[in-house]
C-alpha positions as CSV (number, residue, x, y, z in Angstrom):
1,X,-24.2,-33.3,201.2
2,X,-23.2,-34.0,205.1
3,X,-21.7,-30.1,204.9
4,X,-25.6,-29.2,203.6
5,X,-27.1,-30.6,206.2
6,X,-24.9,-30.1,208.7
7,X,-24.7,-26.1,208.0
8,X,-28.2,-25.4,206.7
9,X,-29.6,-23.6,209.7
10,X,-26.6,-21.4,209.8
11,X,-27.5,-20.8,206.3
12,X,-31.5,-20.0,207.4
13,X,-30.5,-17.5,209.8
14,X,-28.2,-15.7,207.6
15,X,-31.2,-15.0,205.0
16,X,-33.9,-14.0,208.1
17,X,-30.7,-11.6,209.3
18,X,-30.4,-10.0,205.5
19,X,-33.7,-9.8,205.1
20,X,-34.6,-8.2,208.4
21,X,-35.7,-4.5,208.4
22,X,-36.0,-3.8,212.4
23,X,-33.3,-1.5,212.6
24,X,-36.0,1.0,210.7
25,X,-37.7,1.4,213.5
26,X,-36.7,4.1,216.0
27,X,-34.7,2.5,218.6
28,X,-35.0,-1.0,217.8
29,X,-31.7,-2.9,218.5
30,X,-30.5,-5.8,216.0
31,X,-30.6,-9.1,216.7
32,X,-27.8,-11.4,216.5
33,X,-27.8,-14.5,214.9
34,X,-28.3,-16.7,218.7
35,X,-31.5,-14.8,219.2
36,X,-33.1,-14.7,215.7
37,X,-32.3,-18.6,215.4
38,X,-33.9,-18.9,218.9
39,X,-37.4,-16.9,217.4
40,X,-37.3,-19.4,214.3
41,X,-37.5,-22.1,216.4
42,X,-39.9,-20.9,219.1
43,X,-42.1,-19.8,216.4
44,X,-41.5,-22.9,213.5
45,X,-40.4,-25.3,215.4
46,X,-36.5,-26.6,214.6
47,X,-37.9,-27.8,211.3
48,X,-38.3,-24.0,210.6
49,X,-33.8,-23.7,210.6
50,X,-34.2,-26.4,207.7
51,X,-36.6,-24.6,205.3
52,X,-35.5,-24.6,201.0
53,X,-32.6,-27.7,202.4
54,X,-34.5,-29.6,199.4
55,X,-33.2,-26.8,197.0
56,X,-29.8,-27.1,198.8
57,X,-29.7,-30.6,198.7
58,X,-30.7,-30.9,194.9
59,X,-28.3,-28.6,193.6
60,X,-25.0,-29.2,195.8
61,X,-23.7,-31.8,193.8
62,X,-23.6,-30.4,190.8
63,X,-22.3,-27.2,192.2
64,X,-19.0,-28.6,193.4
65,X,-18.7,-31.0,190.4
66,X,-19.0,-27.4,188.3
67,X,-16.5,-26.1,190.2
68,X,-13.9,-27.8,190.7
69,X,-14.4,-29.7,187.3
70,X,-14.4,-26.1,185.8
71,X,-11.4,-24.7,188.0
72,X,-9.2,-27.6,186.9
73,X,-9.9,-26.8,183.5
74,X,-9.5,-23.4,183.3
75,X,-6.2,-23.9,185.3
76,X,-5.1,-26.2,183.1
77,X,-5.5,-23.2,180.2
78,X,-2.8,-20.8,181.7
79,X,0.3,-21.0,180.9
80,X,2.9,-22.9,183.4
81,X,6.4,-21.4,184.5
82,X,8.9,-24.4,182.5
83,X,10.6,-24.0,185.7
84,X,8.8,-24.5,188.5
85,X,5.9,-26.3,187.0
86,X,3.5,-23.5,188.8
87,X,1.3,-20.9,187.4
88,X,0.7,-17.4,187.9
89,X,-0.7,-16.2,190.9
90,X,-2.6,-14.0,188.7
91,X,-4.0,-17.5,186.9
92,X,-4.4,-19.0,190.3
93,X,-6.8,-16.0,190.7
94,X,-8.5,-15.8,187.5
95,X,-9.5,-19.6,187.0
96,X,-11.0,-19.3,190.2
97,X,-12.9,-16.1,189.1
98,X,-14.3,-18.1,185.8
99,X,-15.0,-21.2,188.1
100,X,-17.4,-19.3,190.0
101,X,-19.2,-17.7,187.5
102,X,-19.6,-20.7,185.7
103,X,-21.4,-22.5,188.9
104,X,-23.4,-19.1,189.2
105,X,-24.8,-19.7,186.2
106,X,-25.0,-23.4,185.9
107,X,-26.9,-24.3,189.0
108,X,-26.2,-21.8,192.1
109,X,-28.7,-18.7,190.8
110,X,-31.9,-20.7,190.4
111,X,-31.1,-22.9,193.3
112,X,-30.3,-19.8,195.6
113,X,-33.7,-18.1,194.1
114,X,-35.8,-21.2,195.2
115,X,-34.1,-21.6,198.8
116,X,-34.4,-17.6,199.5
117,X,-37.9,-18.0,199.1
118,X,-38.9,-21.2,200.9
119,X,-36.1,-19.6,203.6
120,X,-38.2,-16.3,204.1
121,X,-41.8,-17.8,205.1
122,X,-42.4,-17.5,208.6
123,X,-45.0,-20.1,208.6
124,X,-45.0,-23.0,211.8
125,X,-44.2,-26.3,210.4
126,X,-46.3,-27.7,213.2
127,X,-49.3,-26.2,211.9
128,X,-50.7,-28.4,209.1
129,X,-53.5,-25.5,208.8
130,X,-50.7,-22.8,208.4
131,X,-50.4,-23.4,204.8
132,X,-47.6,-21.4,203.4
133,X,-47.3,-19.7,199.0
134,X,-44.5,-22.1,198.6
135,X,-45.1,-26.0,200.0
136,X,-41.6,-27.2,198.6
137,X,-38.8,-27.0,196.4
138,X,-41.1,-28.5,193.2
139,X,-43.7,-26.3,194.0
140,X,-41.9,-23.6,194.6
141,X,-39.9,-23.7,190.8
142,X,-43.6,-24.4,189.2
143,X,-45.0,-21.3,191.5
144,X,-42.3,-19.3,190.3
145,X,-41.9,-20.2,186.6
146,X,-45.8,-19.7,186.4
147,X,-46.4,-16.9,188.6
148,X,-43.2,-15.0,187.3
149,X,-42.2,-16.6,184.4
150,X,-38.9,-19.0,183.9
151,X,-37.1,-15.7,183.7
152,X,-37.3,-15.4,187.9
153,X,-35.0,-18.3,188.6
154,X,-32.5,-16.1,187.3
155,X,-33.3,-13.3,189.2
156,X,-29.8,-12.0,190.4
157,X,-27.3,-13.7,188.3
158,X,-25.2,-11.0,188.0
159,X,-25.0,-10.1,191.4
160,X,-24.6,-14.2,192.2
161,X,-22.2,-14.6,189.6
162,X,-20.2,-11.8,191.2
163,X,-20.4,-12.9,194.5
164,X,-19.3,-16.8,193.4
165,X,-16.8,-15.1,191.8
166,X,-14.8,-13.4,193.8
167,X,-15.7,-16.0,196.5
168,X,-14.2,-19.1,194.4
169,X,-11.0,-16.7,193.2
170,X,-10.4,-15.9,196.6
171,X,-11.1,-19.3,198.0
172,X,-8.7,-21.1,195.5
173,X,-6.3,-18.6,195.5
174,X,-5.9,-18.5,198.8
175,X,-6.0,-22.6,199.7
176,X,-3.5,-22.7,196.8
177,X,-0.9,-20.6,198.5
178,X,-1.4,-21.6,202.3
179,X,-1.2,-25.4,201.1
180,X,2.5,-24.4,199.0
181,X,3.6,-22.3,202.5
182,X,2.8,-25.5,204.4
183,X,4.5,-28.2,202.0
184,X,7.1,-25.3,201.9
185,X,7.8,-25.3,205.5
186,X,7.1,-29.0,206.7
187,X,9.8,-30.2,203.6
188,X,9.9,-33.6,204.8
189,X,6.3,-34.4,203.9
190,X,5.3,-34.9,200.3
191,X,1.4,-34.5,200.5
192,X,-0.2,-32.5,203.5
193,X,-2.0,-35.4,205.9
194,X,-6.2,-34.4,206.0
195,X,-6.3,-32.4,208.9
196,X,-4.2,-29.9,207.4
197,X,-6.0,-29.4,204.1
198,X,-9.6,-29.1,206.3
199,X,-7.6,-26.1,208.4
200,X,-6.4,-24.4,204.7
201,X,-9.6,-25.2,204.0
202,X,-10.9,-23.4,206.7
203,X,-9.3,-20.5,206.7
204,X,-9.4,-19.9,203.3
205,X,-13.4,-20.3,203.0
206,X,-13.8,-17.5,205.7
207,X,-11.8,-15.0,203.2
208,X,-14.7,-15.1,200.8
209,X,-17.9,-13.7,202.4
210,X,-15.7,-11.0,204.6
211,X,-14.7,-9.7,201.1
212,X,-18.2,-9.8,199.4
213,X,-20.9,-9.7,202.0
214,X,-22.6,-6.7,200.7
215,X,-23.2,-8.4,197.5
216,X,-24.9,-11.3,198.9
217,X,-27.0,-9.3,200.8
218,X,-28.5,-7.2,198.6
219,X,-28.6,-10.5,196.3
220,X,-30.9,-12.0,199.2
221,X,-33.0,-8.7,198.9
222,X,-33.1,-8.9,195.5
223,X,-34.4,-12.6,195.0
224,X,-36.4,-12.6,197.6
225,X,-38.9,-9.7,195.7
226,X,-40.7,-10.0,192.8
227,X,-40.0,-8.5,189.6
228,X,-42.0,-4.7,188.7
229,X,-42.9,-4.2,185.5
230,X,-40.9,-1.7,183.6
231,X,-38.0,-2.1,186.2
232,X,-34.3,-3.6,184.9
233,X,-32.2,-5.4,187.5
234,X,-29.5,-2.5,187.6
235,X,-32.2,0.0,188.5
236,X,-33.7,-2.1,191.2
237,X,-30.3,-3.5,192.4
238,X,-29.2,0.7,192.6
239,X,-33.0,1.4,194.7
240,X,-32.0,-2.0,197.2
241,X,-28.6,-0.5,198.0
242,X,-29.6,3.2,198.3
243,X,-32.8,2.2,200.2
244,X,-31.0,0.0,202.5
245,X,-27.9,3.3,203.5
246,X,-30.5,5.2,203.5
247,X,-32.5,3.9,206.4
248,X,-30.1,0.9,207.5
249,X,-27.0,2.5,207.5
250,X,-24.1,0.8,205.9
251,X,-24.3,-2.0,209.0
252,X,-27.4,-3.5,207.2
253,X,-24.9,-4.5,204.2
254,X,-22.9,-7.1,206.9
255,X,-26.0,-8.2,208.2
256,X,-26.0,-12.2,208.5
257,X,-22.1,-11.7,208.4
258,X,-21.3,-14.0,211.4
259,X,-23.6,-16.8,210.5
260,X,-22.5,-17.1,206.8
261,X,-18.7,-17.3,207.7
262,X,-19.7,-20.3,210.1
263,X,-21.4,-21.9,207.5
264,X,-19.0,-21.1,204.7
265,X,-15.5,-22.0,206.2
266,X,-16.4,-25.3,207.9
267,X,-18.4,-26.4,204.7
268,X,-14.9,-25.3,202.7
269,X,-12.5,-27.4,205.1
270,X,-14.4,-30.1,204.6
271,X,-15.0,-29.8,200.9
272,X,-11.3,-29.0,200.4
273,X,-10.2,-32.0,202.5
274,X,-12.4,-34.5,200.4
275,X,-11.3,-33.4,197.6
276,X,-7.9,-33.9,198.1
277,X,-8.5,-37.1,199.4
278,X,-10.3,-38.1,196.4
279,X,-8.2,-36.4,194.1
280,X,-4.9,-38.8,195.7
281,X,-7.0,-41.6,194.8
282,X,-7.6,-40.7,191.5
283,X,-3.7,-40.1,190.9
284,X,-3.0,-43.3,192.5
285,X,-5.2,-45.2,190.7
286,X,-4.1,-43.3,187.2
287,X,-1.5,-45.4,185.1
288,X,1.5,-42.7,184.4
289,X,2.6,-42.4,181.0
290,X,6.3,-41.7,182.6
291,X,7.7,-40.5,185.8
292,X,7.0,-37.2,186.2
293,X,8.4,-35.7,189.3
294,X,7.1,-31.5,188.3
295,X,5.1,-29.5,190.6
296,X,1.6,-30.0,191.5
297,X,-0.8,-27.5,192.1
């Protein structure tokens, strides 16, 4: 929740950035993320950076129980070297991959559908007589459902499900391995103290949106519109892409880049570092059935 609010505006200008089509015009430079957060709030006042938070808000909960709820269990399907206690990297990877979908589909698609398009009115919140389509996150799901049918707030779930995807297997793979390197290497400690699971944390929540950023932005495109009749999601996900090479370059598929990995990676380090507080006091607090001295992941 604090990582919500803390990291929302970040989140703001990242959708503005994606959805930004200025570079179509003949010599018009880009603007980085410093000067188009500087336009919201000239224009919308700070308030403006926090637009769709209740969306955010409502749905971040449940998007981290999913997850790591859903990676534990998937984890716990794969098979474990008798050994070592461990399980395949390749398991490591895969229960991350399923965990991702899972919260794609569970919560993250109609949440992300809702916040995309309270995110991309560029209406003053000063101005009580500036009335803008969407008022809040209620009236935006009751706009959409009966504007668009219940059908829109899944608008993208393929393209969200891939992007959680390969966000959460990279993400969990890669914590999983830099936090065995550092127990491996600092042998005298038998859990790593906070600070060191929020840098893992950290580095390993920047991994995901460097691998994947095209994805999410021509998700952002893609949610933001309404449907056309006639029109399936491949063929208008195949007219986004080739419509945005075509007069974008391929720059326009890293737009919002810089602000997401600010956003992601600090909101990671901190996720990963409650966690595994939490998850300590859970283990403490559990009554062992014997002494049990295998690996844990």
């Amino acid at each position: 929740m604090c990582e919500a609010l803390a990291c929302h505006p970040l989140d703001t200008i990242k959708v503005r950035m994606q959805l930004s089509r200025r570079q179509r015009a003949p010599g018009a430079t880009r603007k980085g993320f410093f000067t188009v957060g500087k336009e919201i709030v000239k224009k919308e006042t700070p308030l403006g950076l926090y637009k769709g938070l209740g969306a955010v808000v409502t749905g971040i909960v449940p998007k981290m129980a999913i997850r790591f709820s859903s990676f534990e269990f998937y984890k716990s399907l794969a098979k474990k070297d008798p050994e070592t206690g461990r399980i395949a990297p390749t398991a490591v990877f895969l229960s991350g991959l399923a965990a991702g979908a899972t919260e794609a589909v569970a919560v993250v698609t109609p949440m992300e559908v809702i916040k995309i398009r309270l995110q991309a009115q560029h209406h003053s919140m000063a101005d009580p007589l500036d009335i803008p389509r969407y008022r809040n996150a209620a009236h935006a799901v009751y706009t959409v459902v009966r504007e668009e049918g219940f059908g829109t707030l899944y608008r993208g779930v393929t393209l969200t499900a891939l992007r959680q995807s390969t966000n959460q297997a990279i993400n969990f793979t890669a914590y999983t391995y830099f936090k065995q390197w550092a127990l491996k290497y600092q042998s005298h400690l038998e859990v790593l103290p906070s600070y060191q699971h929020m840098l893992l944390g950290l580095v390993s929540g920047a991994m995901g949106p460097l691998s994947n950023a095209p994805i999410d932005t021509i998700k952002t495109r893609l949610q933001r519109s309404s449907a056309k009749p006639g029109e399936s999601a491949l063929t208008r996900i195949v007219y986004i892409a080739r419509d945005m090479f075509k007069h974008e370059g391929f720059r326009a598929f890293y737009q919002g880049i810089t602000p997401r990995i600010m956003r992601v990676a600090p909101g990671q380090a901190v996720t990963f570092m409650v966690y595994e507080y939490i998850r300590g006091l859970m283990e403490k607090l559990a009554v062992p059935e014997k002494e049990d001295a295998t690996y844990r992941e």
